[in-house]
PyMOL commands that place a pseudoatom at each C-alpha (Angstrom):
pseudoatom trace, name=CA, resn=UNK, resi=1, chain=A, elem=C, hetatm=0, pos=[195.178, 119.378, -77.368]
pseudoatom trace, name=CA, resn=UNK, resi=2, chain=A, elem=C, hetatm=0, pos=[193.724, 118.794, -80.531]
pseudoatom trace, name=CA, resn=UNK, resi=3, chain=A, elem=C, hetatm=0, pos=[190.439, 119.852, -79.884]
pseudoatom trace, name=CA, resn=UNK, resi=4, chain=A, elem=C, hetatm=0, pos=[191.891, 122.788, -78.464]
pseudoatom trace, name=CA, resn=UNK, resi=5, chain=A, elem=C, hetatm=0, pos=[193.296, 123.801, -82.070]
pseudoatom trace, name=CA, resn=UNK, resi=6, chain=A, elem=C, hetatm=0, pos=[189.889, 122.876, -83.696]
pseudoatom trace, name=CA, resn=UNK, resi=7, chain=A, elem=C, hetatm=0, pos=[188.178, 124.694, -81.646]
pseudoatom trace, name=CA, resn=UNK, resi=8, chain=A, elem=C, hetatm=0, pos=[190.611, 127.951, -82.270]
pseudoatom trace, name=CA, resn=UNK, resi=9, chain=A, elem=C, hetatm=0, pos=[190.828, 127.130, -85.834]
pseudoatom trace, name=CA, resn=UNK, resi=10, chain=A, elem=C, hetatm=0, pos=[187.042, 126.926, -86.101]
pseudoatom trace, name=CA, resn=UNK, resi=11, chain=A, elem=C, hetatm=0, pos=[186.361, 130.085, -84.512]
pseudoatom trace, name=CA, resn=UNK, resi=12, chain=A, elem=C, hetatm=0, pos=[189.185, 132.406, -86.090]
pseudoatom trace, name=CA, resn=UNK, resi=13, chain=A, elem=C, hetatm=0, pos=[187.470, 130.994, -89.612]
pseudoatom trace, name=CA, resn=UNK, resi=14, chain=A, elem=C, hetatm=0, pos=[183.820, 131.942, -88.377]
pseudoatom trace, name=CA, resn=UNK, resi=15, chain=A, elem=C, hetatm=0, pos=[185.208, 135.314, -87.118]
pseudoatom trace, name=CA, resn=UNK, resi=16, chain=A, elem=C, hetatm=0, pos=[186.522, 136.124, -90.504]
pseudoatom trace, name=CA, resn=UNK, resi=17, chain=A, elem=C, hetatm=0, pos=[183.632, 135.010, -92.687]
pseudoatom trace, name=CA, resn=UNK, resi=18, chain=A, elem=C, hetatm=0, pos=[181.540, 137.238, -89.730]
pseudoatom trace, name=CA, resn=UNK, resi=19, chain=A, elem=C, hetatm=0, pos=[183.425, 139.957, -90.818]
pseudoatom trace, name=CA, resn=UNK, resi=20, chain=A, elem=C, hetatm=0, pos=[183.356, 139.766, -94.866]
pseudoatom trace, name=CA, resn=UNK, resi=21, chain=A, elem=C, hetatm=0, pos=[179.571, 139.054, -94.763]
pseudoatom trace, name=CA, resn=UNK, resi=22, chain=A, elem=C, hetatm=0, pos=[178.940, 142.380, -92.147]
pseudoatom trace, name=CA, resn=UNK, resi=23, chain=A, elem=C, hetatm=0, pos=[181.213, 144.205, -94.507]
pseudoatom trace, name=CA, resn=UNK, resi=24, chain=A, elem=C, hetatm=0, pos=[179.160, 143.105, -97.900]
pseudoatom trace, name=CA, resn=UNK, resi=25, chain=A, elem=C, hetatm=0, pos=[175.121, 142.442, -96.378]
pseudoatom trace, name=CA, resn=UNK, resi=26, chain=A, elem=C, hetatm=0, pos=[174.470, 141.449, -100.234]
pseudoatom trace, name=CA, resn=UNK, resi=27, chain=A, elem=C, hetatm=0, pos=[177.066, 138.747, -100.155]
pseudoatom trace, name=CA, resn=UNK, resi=28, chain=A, elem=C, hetatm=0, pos=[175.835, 135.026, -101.159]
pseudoatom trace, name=CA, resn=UNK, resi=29, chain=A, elem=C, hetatm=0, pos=[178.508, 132.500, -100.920]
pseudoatom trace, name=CA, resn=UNK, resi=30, chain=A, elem=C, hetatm=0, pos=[177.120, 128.696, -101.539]
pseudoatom trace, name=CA, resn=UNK, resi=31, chain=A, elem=C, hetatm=0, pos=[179.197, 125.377, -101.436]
pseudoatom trace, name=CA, resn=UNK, resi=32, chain=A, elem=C, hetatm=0, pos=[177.954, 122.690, -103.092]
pseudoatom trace, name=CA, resn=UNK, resi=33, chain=A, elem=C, hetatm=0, pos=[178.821, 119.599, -100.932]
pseudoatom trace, name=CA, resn=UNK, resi=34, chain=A, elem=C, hetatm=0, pos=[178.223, 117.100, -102.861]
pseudoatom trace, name=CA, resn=UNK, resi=35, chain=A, elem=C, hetatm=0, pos=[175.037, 114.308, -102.985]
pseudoatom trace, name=CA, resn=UNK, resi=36, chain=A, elem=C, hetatm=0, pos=[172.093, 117.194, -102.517]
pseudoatom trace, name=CA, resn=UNK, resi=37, chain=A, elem=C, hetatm=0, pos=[174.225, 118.568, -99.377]
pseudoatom trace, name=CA, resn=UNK, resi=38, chain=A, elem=C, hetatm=0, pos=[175.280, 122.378, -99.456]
pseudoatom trace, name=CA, resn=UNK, resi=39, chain=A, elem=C, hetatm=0, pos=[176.038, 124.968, -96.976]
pseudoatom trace, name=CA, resn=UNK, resi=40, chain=A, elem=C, hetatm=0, pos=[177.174, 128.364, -96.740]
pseudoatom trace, name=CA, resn=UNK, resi=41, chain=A, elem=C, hetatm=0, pos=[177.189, 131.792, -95.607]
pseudoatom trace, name=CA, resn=UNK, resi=42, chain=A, elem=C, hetatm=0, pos=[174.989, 135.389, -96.408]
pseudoatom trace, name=CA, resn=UNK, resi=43, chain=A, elem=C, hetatm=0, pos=[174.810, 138.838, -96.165]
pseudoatom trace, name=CA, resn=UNK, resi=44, chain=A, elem=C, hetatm=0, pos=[171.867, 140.016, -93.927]
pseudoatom trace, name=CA, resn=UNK, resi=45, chain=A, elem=C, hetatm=0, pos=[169.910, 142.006, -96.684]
pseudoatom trace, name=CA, resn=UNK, resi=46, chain=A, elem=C, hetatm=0, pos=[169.152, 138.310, -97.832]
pseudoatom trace, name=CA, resn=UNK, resi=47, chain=A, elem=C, hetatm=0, pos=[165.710, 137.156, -96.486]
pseudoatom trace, name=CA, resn=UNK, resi=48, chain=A, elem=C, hetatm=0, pos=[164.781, 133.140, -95.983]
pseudoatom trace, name=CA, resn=UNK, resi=49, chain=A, elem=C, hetatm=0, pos=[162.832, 133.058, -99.454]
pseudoatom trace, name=CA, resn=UNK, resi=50, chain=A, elem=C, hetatm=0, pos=[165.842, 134.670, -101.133]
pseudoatom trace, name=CA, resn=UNK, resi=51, chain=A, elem=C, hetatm=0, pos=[168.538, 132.476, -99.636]
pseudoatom trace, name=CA, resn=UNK, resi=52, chain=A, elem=C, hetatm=0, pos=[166.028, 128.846, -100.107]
pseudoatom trace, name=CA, resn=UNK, resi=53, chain=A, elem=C, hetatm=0, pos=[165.115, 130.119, -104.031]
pseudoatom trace, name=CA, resn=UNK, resi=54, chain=A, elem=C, hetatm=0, pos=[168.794, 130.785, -104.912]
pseudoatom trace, name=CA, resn=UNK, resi=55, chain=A, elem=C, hetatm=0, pos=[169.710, 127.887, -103.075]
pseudoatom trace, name=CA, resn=UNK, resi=56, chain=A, elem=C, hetatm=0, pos=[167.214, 125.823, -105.381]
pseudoatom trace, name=CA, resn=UNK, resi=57, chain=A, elem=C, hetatm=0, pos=[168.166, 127.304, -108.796]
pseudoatom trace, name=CA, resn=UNK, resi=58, chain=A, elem=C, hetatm=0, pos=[172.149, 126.673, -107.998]
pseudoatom trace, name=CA, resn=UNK, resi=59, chain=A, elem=C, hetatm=0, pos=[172.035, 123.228, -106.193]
pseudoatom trace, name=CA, resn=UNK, resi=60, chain=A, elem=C, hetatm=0, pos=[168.411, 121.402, -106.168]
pseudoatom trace, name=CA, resn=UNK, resi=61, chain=A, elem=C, hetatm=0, pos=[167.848, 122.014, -110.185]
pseudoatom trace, name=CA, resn=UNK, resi=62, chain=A, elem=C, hetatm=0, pos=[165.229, 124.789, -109.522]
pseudoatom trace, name=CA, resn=UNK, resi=63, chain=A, elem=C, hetatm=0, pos=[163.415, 122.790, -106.419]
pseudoatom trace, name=CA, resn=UNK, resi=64, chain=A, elem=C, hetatm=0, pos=[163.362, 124.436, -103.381]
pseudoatom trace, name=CA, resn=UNK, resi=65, chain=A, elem=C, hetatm=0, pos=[165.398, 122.468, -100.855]
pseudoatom trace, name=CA, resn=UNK, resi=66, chain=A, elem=C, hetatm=0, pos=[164.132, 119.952, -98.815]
pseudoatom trace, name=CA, resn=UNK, resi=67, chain=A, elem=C, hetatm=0, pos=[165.789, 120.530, -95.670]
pseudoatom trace, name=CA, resn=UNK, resi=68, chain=A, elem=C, hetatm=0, pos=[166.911, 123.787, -94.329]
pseudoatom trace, name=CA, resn=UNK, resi=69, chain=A, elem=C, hetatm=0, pos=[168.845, 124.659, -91.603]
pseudoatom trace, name=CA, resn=UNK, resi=70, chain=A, elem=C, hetatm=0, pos=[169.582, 128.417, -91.221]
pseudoatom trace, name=CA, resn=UNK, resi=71, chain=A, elem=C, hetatm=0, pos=[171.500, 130.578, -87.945]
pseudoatom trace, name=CA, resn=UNK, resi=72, chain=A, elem=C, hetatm=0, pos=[172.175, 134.256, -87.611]
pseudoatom trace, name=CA, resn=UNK, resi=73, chain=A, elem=C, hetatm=0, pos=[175.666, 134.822, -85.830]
pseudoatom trace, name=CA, resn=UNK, resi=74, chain=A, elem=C, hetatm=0, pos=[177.235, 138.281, -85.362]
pseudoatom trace, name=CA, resn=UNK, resi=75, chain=A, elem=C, hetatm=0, pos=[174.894, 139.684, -88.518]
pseudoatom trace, name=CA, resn=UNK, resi=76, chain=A, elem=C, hetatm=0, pos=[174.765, 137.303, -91.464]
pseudoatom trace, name=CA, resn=UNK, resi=77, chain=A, elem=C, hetatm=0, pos=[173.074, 133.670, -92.162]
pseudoatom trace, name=CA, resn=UNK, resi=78, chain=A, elem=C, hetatm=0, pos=[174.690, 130.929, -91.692]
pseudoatom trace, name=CA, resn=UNK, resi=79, chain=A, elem=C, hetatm=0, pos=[173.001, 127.883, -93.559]
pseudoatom trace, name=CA, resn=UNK, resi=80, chain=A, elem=C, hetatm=0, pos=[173.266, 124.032, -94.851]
pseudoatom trace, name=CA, resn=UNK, resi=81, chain=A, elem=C, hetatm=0, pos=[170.945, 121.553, -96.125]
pseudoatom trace, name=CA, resn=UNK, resi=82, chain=A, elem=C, hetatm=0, pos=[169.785, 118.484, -98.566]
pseudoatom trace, name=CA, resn=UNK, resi=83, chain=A, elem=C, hetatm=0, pos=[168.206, 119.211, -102.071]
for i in range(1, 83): cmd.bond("trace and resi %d" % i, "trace and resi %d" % (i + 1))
show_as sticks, trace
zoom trace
């Protein structure tokens, strides 16, 4: 049952972020998770060198970031990584 509630919880939150990224394609939204992690969410005007650059000057103290994991769903980036 609880998995169940995850998993509906997890996709009404990925539905909505879907939805505010397709609505803004220059939106950047970055969370800084602590010890060189981060993840987040982007617009699609954003390219790959755009996202890892910003990425760098906000979280990895102007390096680029060492590991990079980045998804399209429904229209915008999705992305985490380590600094």
């Amino acid at each position: 049952m609880k998995t169940t509630i995850r998993s509906a919880s997890l996709a009404c939150a990925l539905a909505l972020i879907a939805g505010a990224a397709a609505a803004n394609p220059n939106k950047l939204d970055i969370d800084n998770d602590g010890g060189g992690q981060f993840s987040g969410h982007a617009g699609s005007n954003w390219t790959e060198d755009q996202l890892r650059a910003q990425i760098g000057a906000q979280i990895c103290g102007g390096a680029l970031p060492r590991q990079f994991d980045l998804r399209i769903l429904s229209g915008y980036w999705l992305f985490s990584g380590s600094c």
